[in-house]
C-alpha positions in Angstrom: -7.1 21.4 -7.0 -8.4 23.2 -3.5 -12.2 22.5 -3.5 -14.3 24.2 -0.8 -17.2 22.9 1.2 -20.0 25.5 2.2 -23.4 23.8 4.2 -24.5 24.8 7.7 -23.2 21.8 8.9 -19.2 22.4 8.1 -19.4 26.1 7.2 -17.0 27.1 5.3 -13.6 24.4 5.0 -11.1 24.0 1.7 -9.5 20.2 1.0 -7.6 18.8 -2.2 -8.1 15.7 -4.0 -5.6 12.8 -1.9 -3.1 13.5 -4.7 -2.9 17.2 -4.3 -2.2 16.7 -0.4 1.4 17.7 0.0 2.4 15.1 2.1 0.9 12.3 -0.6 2.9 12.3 -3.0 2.5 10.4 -6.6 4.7 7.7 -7.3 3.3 5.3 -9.9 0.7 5.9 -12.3 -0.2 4.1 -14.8 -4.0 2.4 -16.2 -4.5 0.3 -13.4 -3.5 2.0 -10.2 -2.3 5.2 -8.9 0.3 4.7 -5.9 1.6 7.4 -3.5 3.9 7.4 -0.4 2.4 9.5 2.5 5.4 10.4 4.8 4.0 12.4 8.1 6.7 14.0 10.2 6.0 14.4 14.1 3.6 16.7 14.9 2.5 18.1 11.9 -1.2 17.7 10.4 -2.2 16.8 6.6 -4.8 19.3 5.1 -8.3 18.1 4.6 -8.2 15.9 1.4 -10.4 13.5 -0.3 -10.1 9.6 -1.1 -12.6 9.1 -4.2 -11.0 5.3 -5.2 -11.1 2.2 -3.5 -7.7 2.6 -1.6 -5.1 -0.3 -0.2 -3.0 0.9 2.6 0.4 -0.5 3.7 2.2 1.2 6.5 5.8 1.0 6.2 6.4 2.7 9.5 4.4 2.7 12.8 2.7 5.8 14.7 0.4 7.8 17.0 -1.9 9.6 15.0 -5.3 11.6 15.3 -7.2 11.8 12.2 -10.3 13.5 11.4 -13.7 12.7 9.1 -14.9 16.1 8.1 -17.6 16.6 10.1 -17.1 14.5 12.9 -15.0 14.2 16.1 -11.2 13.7 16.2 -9.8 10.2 16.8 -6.8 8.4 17.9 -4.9 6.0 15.7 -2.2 3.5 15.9 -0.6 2.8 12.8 1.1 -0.8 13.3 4.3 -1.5 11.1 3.5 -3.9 8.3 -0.4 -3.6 8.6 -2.2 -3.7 5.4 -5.2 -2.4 5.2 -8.5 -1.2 2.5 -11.3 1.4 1.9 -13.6 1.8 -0.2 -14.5 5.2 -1.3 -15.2 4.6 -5.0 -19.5 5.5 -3.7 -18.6 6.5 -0.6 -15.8 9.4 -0.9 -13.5 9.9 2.5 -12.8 13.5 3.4 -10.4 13.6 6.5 -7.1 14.8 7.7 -4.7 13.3 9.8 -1.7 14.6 12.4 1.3 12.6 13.6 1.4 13.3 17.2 4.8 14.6 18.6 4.4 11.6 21.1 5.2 9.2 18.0 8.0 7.0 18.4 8.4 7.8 14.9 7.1 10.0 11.7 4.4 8.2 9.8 5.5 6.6 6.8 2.6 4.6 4.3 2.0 3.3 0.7 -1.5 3.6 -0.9 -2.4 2.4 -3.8 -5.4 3.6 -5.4 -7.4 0.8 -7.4 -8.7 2.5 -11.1 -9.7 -0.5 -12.8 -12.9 -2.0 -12.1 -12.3 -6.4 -13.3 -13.3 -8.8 -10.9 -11.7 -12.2 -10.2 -13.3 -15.2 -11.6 -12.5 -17.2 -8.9 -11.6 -17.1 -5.2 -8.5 -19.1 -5.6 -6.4 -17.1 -7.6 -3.0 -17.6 -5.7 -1.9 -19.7 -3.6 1.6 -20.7 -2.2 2.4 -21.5 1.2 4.7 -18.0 1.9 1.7 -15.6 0.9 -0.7 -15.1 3.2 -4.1 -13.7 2.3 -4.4 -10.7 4.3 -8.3 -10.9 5.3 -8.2 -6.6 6.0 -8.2 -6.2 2.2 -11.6 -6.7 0.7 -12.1 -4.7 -2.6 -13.4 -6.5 -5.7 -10.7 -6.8 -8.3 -7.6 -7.2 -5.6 -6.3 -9.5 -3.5 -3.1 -8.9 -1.2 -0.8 -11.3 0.5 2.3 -10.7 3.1 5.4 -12.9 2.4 7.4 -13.8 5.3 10.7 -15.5 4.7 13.1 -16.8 7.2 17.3 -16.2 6.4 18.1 -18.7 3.6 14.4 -19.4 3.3 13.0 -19.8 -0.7 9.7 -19.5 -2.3 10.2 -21.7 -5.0 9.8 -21.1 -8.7 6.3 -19.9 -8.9 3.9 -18.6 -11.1 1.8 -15.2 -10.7 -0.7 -14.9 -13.2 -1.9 -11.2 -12.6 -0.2 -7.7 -12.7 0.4 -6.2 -9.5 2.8 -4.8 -6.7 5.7 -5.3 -4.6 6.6 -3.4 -1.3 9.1 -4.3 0.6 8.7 -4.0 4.5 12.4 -4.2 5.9 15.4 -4.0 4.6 17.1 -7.3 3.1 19.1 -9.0 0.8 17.2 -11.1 -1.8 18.8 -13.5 -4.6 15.9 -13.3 -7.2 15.7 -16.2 -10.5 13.6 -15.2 -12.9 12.2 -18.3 -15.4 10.9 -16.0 -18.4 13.5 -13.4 -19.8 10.7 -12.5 -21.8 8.5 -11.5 -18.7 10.4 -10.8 -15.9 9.9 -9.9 -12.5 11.5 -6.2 -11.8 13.9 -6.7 -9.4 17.8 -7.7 -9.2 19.3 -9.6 -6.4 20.9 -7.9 -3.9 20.0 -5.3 -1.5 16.6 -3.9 -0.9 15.2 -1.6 1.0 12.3 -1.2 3.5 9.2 0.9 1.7 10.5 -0.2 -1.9 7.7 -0.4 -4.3 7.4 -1.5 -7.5 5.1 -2.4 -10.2 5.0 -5.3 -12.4 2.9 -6.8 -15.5 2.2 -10.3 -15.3 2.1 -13.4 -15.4 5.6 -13.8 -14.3 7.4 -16.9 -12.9 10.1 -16.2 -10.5 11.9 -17.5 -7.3 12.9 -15.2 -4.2 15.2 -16.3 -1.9 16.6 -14.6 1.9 20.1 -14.0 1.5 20.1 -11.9 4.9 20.1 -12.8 8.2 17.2 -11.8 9.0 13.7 -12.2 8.4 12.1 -10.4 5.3 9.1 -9.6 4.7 6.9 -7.8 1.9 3.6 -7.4 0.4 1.8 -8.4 -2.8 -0.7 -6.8 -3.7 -2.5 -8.8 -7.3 -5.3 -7.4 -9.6 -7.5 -9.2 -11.6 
């Protein structure tokens, strides 16, 4: 849906809702979230489009970008690979567009995930394991998010996540996954998995990754209460 804006301040300018946008496009819906992947080729410019729910970023690929708050001045933007990042727009609705500049070493490449549920955690400890680190950028009631780093050959353990949430996966690798429920398990096979893979999963599940690669993997988890 195209709304349009008309004050003395703006004049006259269209946007769409984030998921109209045609460069953010839906991936997973369901009650809890709404997810998109936002892929930005080189020098090329979203449309003006609004953020009305609390929003977790995670940028899959680096880039140079300039984005711009309707109403405001235009900004540069460095996306960092792996950064993962929150806003909250739920009462305070963004309204911006953003341009990959042709400088870019490459196109712009992110996940969002839009938080619909409104729970809060009871406590402040509600994961904790030695390979996830909190990730102190994301800060909206309801959600935590941790990155998981794991050296070649390197194991989590058999452990325990009580909540629902998401997987993305921030390189490429090869995983050997155990699952300890069949009746609840967590949705992914071993083998081969790629960088910007997302998935969604119900919890609690109890379940043990390991690095089958050579190289270092790493993802993010994003839990709800």
């Amino acid at each position: 849906m195209t709304v349009k804006i008309s004050s003395d301040q703006f004049g006259e300018t269209d946007f769409v809702e984030v998921l109209d946008e045609p460069y953010h496009k839906p991936y997973i819906r369901n009650s809890c979230v709404n997810i998109f992947v936002a892929k930005l080729p080189r020098n090329t410019m979203t449309m003006y489009h609004r953020h009305n729910q609390n929003t977790i970023y995670v940028v899959i690929a680096g880039s140079y970008c300039k984005t711009q708050i309707l109403g405001s001045n235009i900004c540069g933007q460095e996306y960092v690979s792996g950064d993962c990042f929150s806003g909250e727009y739920r009462t305070e609705p963004l309204i911006h567009r953003v341009e990959c500049l042709n400088e870019s070493l490459t196109d712009a490449w992110f996940v969002g995930t839009e938080i619909l549920q409104e729970k809060s955690f009871v406590s402040d400890s509600i994961f904790e394991h030695t390979r996830y680190i909190p990730i102190s950028k994301v800060n909206i009631p309801g959600c935590r998010a941790y990155r998981l780093k794991l050296a070649s050959n390197e194991t989590t353990g058999t452990h325990l996540c009580s909540f629902s949430g998401i997987f993305i996966s921030l390189t490429n690798g090869q995983l050997k996954i155990t699952n300890e429920d069949v009746q609840q398990r967590f949705p992914l096979s071993s083998g081969s998995i790629e960088k910007g893979y997302v998935t969604w999963f119900d919890g609690p599940v109890q379940f043990e990754l390991q690095n089958m690669g050579s190289e270092m993997y790493e993802a993010i988890l994003i839990l709800l209460a």
